[in-house]
N, C-alpha and C positions, 0 to 999 in steps of 0.2 A: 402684531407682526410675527413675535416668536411661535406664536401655536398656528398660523397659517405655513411657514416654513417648515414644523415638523410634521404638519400634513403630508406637504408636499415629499417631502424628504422619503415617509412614508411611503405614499403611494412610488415614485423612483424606486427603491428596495422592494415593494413588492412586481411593479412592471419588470423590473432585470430578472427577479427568480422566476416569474411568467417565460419571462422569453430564455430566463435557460433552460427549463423545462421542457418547453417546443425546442429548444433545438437538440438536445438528448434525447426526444423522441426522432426527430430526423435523421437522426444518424443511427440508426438501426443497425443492428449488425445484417449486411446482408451476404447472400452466398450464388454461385456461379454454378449452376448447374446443368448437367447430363445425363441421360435414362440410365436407370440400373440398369439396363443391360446393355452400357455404352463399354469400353473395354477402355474407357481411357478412369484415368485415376485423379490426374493434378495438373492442374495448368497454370502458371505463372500469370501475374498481372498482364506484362507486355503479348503474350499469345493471347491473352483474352481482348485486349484492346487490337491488336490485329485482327481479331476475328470479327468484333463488332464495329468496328471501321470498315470495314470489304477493302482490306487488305492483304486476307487470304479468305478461301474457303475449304480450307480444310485443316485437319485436327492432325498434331505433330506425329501420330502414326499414319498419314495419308487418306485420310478415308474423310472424303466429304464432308461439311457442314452447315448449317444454316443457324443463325443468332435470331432469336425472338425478343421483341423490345413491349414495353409497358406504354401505354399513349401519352401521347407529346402532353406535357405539362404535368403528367403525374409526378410526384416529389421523390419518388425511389428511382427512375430511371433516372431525373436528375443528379441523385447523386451517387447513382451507378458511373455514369459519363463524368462525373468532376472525380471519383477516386479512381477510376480505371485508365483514363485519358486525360485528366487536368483539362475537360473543357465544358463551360458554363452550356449551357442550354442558348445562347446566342452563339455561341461559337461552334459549337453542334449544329447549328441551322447554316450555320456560314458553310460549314466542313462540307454537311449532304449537297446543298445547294450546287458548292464548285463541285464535287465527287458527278452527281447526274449529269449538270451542266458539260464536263468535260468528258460523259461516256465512262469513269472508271471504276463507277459504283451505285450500288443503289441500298439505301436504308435498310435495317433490318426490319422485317412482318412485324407489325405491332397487333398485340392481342388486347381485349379490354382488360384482362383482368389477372391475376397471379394464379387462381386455380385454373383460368383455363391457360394460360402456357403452360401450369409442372402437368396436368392431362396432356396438351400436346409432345412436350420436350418427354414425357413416360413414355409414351407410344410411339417415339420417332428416335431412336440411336444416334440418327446425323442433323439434331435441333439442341441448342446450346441456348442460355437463357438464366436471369438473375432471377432471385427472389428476395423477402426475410428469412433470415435462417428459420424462424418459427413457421413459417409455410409450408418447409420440408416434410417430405411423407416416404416411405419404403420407396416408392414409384420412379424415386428421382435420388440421384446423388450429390454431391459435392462434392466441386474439380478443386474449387478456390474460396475461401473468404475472406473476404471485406472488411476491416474493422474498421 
């Protein structure tokens, strides 16, 4: 009995460092980004969660914006919406659902992949859009980051 229990015990201490491993990979530092050649600098948490809510469209010097989103289920947009807005990936569903339903919003464009929003949000001044800090390239800056 005692050497089946320090198996056990075992594999427990190695399942917890597993899984705290995967989640220091999920929380990546990520970052908030706009084309180099956007003229804005820095934006606050709460202005970026107004933005990607379609709670405004436009960027605190007036000038138009559109937010580019990662596809439903990928794990960074996840936890773009739970550190920017404090809301789970159901509750994000709940939000867009009432937001169309009631006419006062609609989703942000989701692209499949991370090189191709920092290509689009590079070539476009008024597209706003998350990354991993390590995706960053000349092309794109950073307003805001994540930790």
């Amino acid at each position: 009995m005692s050497r089946l229990w320090q198996q056990c015990c075992a594999f427990g201490v190695s399942l917890m460092l597993l899984l705290a491993d995967g989640s220091a990979a999920a929380a990546a530092e990520m970052v908030v980004i706009v084309s180099a050649r956007s003229s804005v600098v820095a934006l606050t948490s709460e202005q970026v969660a107004d933005i990607f809510l379609a709670r405004t469209a436009r960027l605190p010097g007036g000038e138009e914006v559109q937010a580019l989103d990662l596809p439903l289920g990928h794990a960074l947009r996840d936890e773009f919406y739970n550190r920017v807005a404090g809301k789970s990936p159901a509750l994000m569903k709940a939000y867009w659902t009432r937001m169309v339903f009631t006419g006062r919003g609609q989703p942000p464009r989701e692209l499949s992949s991370m090189p191709a929003i920092r290509k689009l949000v590079a070539d476009n001044p008024a597209m706003i859009a998350y990354l991993e800090r390590s995706a960053l390239d000349a092309s794109v800056k950073a307003v805001l980051v994540l930790r």
